[in-house]
PDB file of the backbone (N, CA, C, O) and the ligand in Angstrom, with CONECT records:
HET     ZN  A 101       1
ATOM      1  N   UNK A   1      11.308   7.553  39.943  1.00  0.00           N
ATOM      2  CA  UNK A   1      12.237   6.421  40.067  1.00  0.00           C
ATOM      3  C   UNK A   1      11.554   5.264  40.799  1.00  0.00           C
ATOM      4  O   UNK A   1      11.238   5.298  41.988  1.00  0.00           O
ATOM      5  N   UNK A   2      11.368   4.280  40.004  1.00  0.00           N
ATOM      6  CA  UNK A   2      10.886   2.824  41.113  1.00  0.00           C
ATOM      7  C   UNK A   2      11.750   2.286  41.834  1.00  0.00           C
ATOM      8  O   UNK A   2      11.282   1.574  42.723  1.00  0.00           O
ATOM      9  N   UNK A   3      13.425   2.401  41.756  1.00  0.00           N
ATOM     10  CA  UNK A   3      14.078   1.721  42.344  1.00  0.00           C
ATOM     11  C   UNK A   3      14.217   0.617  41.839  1.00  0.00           C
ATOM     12  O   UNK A   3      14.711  -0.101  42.709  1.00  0.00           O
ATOM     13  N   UNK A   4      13.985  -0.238  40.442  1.00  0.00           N
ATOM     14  CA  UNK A   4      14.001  -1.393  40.268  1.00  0.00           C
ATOM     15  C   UNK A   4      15.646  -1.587  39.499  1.00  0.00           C
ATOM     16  O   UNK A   4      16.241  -0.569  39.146  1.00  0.00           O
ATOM     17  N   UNK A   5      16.081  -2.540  39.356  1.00  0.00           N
ATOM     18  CA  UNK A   5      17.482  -2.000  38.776  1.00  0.00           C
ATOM     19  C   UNK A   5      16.999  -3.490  37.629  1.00  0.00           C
ATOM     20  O   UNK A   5      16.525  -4.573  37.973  1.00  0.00           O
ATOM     21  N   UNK A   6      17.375  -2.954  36.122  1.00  0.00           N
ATOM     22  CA  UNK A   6      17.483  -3.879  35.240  1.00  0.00           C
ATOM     23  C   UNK A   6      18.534  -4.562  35.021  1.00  0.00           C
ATOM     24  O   UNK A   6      19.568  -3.895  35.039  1.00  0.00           O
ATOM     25  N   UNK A   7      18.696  -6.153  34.728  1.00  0.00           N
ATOM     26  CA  UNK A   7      20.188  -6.263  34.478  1.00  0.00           C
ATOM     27  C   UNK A   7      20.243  -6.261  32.852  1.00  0.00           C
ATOM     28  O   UNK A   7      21.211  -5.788  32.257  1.00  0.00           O
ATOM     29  N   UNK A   8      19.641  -6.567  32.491  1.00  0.00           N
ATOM     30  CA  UNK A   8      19.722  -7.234  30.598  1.00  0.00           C
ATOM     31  C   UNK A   8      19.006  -5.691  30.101  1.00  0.00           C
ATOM     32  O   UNK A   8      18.339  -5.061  30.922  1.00  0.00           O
ATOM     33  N   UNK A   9      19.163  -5.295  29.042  1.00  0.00           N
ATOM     34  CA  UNK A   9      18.340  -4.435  27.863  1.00  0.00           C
ATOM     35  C   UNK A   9      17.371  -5.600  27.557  1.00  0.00           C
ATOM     36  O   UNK A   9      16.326  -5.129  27.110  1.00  0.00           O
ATOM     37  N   UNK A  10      17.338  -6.796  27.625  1.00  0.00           N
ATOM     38  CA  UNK A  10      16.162  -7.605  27.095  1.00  0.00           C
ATOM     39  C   UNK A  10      15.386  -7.737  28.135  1.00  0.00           C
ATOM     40  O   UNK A  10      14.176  -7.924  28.002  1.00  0.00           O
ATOM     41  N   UNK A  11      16.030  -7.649  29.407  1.00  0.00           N
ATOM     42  CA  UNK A  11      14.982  -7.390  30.880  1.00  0.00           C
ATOM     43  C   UNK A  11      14.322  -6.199  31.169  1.00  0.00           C
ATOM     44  O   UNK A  11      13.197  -6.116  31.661  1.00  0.00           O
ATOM     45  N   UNK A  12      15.321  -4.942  30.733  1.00  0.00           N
ATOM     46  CA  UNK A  12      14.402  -3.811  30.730  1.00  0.00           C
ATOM     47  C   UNK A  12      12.925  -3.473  29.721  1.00  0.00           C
ATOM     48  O   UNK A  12      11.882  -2.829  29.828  1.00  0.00           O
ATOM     49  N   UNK A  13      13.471  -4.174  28.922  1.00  0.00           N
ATOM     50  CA  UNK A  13      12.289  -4.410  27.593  1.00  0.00           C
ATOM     51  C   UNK A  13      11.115  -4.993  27.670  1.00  0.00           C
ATOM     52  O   UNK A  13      10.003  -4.534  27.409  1.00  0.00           O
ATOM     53  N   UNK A  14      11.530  -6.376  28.168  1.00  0.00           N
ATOM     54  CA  UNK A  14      10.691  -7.218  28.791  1.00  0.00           C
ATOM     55  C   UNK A  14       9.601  -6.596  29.741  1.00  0.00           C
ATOM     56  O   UNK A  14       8.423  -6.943  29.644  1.00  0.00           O
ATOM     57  N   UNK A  15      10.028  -5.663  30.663  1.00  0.00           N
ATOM     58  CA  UNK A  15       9.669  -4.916  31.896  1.00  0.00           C
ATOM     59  C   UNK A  15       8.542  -3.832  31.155  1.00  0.00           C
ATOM     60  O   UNK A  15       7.325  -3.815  31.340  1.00  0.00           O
ATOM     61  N   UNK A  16       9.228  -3.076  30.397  1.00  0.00           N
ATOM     62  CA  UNK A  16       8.378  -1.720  29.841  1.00  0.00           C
ATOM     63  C   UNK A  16       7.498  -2.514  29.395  1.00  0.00           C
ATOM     64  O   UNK A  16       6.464  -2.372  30.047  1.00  0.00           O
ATOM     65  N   UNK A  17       7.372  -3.526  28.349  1.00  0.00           N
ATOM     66  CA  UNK A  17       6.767  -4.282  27.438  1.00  0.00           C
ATOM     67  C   UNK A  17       5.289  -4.967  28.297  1.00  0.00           C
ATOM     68  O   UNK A  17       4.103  -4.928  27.970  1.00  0.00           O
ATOM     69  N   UNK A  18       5.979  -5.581  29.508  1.00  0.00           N
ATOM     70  CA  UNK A  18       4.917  -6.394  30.227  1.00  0.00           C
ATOM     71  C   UNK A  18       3.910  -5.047  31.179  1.00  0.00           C
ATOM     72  O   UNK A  18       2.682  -5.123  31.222  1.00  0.00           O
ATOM     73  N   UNK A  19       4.503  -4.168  31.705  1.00  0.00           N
ATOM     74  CA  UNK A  19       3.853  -3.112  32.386  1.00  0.00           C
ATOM     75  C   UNK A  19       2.705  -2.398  32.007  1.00  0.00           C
ATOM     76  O   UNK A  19       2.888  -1.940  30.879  1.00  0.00           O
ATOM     77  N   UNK A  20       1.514  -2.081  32.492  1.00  0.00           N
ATOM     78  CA  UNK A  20       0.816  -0.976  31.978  1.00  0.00           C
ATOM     79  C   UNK A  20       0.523   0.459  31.311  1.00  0.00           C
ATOM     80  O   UNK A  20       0.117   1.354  32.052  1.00  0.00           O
ATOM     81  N   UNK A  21       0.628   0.599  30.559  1.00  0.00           N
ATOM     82  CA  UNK A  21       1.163   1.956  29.771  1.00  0.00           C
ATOM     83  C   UNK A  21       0.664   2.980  31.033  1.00  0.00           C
ATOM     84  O   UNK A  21       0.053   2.456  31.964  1.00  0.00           O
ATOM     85  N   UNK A  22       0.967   4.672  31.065  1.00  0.00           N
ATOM     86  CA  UNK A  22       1.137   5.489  32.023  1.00  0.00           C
ATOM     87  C   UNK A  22      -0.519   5.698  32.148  1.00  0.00           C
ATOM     88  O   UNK A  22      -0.906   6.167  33.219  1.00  0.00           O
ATOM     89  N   UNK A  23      -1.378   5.431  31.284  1.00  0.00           N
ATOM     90  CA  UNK A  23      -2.973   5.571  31.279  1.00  0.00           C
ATOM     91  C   UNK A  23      -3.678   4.621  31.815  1.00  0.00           C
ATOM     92  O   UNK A  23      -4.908   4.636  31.863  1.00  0.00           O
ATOM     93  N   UNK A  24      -2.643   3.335  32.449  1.00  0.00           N
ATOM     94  CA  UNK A  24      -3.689   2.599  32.972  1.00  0.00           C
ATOM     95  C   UNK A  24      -3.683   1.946  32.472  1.00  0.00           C
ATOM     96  O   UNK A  24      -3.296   1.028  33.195  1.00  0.00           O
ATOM     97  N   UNK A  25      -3.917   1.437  31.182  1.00  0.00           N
ATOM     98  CA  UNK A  25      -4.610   0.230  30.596  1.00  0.00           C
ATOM     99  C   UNK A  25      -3.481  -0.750  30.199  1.00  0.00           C
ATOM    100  O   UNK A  25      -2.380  -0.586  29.675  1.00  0.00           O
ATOM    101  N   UNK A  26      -4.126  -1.771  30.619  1.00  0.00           N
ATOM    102  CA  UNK A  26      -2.968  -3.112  31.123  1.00  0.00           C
ATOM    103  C   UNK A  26      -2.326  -3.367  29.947  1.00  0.00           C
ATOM    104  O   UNK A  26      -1.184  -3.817  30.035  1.00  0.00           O
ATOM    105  N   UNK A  27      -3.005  -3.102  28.380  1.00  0.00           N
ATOM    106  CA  UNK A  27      -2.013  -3.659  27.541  1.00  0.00           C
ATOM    107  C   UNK A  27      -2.071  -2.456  26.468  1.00  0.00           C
ATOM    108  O   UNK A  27      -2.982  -1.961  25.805  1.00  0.00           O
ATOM    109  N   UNK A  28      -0.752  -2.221  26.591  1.00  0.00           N
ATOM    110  CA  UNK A  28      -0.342  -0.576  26.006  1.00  0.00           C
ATOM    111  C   UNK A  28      -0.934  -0.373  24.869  1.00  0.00           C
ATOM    112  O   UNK A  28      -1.562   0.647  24.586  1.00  0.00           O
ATOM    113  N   UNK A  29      -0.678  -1.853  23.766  1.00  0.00           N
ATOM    114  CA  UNK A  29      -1.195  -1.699  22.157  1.00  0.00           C
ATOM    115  C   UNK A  29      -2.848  -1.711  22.011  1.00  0.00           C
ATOM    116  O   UNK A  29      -3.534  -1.979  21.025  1.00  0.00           O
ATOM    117  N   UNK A  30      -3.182  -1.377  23.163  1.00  0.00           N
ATOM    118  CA  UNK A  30      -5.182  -1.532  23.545  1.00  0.00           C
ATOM    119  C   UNK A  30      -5.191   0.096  23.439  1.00  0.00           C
ATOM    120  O   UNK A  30      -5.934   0.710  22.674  1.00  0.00           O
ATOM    121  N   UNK A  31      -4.287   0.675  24.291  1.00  0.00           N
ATOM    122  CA  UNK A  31      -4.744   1.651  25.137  1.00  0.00           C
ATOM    123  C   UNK A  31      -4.903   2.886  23.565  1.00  0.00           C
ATOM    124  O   UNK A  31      -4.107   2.467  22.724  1.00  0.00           O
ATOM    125  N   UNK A  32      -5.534   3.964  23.107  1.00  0.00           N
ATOM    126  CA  UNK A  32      -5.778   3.884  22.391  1.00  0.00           C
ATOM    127  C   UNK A  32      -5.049   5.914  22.118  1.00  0.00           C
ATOM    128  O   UNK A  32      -5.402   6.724  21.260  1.00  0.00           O
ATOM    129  N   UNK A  33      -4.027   6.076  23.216  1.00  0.00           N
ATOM    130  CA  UNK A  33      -3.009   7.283  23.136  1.00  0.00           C
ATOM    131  C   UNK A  33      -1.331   6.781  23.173  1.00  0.00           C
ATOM    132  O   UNK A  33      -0.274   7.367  22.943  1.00  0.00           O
ATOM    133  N   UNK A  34      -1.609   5.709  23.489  1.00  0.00           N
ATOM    134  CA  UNK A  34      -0.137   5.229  23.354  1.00  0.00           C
ATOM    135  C   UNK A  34       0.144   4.179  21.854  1.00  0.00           C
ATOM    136  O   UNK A  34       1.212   4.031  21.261  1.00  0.00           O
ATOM    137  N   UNK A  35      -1.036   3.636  21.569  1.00  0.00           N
ATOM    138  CA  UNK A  35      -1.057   3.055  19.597  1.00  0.00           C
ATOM    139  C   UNK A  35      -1.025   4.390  18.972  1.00  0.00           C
ATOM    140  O   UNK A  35      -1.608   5.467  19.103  1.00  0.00           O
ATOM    141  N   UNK A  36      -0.056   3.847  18.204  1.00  0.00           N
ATOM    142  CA  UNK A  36       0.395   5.055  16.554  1.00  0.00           C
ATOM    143  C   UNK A  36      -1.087   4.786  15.849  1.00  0.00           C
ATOM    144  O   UNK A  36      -1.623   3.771  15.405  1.00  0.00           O
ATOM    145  N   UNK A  37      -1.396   5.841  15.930  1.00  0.00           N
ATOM    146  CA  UNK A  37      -2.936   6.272  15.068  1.00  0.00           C
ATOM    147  C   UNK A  37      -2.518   6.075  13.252  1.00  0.00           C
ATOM    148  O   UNK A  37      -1.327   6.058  12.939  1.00  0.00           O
ATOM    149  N   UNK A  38      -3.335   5.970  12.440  1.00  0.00           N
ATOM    150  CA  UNK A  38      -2.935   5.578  11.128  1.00  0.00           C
ATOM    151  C   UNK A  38      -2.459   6.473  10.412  1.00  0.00           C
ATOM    152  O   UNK A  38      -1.979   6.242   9.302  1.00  0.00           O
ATOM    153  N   UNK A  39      -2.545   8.044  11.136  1.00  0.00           N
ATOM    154  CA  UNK A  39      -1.882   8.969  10.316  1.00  0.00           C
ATOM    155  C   UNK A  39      -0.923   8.730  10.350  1.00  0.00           C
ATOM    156  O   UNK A  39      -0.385   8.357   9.308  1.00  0.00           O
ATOM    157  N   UNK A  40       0.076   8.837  11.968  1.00  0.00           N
ATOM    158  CA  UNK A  40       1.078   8.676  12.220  1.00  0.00           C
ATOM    159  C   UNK A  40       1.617   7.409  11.873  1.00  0.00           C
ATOM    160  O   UNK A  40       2.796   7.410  12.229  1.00  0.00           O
ATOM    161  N   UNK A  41       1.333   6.417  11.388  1.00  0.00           N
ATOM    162  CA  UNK A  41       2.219   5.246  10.816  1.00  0.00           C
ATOM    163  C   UNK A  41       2.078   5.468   9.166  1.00  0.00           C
ATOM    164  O   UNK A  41       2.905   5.003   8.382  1.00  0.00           O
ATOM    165  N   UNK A  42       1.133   6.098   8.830  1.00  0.00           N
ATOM    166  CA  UNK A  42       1.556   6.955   7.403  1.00  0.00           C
ATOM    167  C   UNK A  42       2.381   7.729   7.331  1.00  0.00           C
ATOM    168  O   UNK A  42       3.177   7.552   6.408  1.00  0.00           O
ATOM    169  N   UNK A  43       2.610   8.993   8.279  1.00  0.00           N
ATOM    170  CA  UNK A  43       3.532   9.717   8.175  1.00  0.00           C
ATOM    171  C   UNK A  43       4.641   9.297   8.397  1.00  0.00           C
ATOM    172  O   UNK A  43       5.519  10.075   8.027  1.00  0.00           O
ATOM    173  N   UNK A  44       5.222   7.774   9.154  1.00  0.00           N
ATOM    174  CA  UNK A  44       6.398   7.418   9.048  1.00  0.00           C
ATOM    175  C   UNK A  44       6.592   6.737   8.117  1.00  0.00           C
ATOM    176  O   UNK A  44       7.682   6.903   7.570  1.00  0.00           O
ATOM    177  N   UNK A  45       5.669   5.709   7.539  1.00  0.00           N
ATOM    178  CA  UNK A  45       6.318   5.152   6.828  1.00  0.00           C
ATOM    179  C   UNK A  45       6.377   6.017   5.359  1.00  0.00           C
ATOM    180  O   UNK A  45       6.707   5.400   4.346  1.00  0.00           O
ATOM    181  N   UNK A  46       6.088   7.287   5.290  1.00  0.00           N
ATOM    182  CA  UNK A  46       6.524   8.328   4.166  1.00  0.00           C
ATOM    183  C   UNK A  46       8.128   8.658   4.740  1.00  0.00           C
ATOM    184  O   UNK A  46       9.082   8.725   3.964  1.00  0.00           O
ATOM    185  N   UNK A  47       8.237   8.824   6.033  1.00  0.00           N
ATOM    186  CA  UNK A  47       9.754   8.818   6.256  1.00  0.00           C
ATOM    187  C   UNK A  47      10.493   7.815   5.933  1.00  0.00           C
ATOM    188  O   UNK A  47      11.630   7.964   5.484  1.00  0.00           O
ATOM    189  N   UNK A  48       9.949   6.691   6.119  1.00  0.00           N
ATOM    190  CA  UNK A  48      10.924   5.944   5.815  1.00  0.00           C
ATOM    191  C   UNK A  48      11.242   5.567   4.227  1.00  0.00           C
ATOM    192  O   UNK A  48      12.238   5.064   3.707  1.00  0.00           O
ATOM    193  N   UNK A  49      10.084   5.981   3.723  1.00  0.00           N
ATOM    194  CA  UNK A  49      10.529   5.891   2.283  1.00  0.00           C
ATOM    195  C   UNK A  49      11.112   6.582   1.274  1.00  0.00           C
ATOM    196  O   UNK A  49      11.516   6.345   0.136  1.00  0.00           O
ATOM    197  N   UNK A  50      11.019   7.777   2.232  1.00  0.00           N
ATOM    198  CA  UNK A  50      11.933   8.974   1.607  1.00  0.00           C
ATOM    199  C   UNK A  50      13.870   8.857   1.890  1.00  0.00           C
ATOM    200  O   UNK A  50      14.961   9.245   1.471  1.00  0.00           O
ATOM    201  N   UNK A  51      13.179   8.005   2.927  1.00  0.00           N
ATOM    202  CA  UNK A  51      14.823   8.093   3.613  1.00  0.00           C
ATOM    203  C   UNK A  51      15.232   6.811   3.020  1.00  0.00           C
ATOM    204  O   UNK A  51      16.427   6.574   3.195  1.00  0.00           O
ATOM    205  N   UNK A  52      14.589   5.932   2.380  1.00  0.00           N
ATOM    206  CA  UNK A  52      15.176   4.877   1.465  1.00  0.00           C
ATOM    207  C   UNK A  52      15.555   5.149   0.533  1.00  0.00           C
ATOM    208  O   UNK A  52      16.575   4.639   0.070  1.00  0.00           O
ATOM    209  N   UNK A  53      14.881   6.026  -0.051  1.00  0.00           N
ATOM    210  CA  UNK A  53      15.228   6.264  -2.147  1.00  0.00           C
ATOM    211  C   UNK A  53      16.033   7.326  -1.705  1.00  0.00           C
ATOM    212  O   UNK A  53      17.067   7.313  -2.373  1.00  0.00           O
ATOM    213  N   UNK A  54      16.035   8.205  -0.918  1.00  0.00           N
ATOM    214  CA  UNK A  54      17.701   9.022  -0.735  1.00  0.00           C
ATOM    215  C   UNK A  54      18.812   8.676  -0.752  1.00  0.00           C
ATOM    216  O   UNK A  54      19.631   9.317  -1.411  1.00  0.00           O
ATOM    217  N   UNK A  55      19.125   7.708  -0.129  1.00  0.00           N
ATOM    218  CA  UNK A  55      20.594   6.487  -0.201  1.00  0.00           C
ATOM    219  C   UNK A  55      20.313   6.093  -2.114  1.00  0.00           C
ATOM    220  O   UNK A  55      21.328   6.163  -2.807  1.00  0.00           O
ATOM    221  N   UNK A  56      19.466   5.852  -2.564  1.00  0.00           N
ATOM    222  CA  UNK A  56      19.522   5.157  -4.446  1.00  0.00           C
ATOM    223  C   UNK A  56      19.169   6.279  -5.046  1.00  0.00           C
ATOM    224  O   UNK A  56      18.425   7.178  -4.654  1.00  0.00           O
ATOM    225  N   UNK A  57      20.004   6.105  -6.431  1.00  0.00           N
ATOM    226  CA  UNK A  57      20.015   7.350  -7.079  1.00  0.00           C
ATOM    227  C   UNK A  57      18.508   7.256  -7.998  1.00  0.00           C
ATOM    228  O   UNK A  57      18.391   6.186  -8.596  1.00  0.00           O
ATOM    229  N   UNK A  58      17.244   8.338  -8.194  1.00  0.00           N
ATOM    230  CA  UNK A  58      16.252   7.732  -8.845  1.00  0.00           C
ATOM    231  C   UNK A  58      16.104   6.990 -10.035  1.00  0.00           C
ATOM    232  O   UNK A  58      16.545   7.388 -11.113  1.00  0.00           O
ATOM    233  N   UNK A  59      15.375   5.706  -9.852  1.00  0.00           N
ATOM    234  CA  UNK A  59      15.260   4.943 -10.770  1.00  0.00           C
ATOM    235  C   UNK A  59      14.752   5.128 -11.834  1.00  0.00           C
ATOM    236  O   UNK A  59      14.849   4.330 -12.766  1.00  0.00           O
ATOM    237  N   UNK A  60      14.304   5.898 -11.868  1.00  0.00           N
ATOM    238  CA  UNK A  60      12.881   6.464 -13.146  1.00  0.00           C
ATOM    239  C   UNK A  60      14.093   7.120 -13.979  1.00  0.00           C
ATOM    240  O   UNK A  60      14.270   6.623 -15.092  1.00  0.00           O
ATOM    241  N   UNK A  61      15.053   8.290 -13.550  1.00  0.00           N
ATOM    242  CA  UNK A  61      15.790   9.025 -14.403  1.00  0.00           C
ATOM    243  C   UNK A  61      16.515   8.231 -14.630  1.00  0.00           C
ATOM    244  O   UNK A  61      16.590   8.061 -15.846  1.00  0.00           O
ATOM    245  N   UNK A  62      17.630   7.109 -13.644  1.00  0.00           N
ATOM    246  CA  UNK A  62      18.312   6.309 -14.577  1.00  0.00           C
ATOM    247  C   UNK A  62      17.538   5.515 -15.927  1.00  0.00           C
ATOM    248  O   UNK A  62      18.152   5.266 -16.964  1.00  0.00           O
ATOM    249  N   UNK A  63      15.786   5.102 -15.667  1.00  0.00           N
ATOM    250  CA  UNK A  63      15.704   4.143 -16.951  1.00  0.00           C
ATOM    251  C   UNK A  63      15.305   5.028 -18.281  1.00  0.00           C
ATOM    252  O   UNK A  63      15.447   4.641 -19.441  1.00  0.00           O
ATOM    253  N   UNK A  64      14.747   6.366 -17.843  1.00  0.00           N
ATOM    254  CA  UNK A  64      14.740   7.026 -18.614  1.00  0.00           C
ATOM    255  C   UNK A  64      15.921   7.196 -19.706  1.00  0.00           C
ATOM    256  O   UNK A  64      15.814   8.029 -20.606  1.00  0.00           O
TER     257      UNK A  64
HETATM  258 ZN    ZN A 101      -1.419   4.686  27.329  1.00  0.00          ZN2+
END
C-alpha cells in the first residue's frame, strides 16, 4: 500500500501510466517483461477474432 489516495479513474491511470513498471525501468512499454511479446498479441488478437465471428453467423456458408 503507498497510501496515495486517487480521486479520478483518469488520475489513477494517469498514475500507473506515468510510474515505473515493478522492474524498474522508467517506461513500462521499454521494459521488455511487461510489453506483450508478438506471440501474445497474436494469440489475442486470434481471441478477438474468434470472439467477433461468434456474435455473425458464418459468411462463407451464408454465400455459399
Ligand atoms: Zn516491467
Amino acid at each position: 500500500m503507498s497510501g496515495r489516495i486517487c480521486l479520478t479513474t483518469d488520475q489513477a491511470f494517469a498514475a500507473g501510466f506515468d510510474e515505473p513498471c515493478e522492474h524498474q525501468v522508467p517506461n513500462p512499454a521499454e521494459c521488455p517483461k511487461c510489453r506483450l511479446t508478438e506471440a501474445e498479441i497474436l494469440r489475442l488478437a486470434v481471441l478477438v477474432r474468434g470472439a467477433t465471428s461468434a456474435t455473425s453467423p458464418a459468411p462463407r456458408a451464408a454465400a455459399a
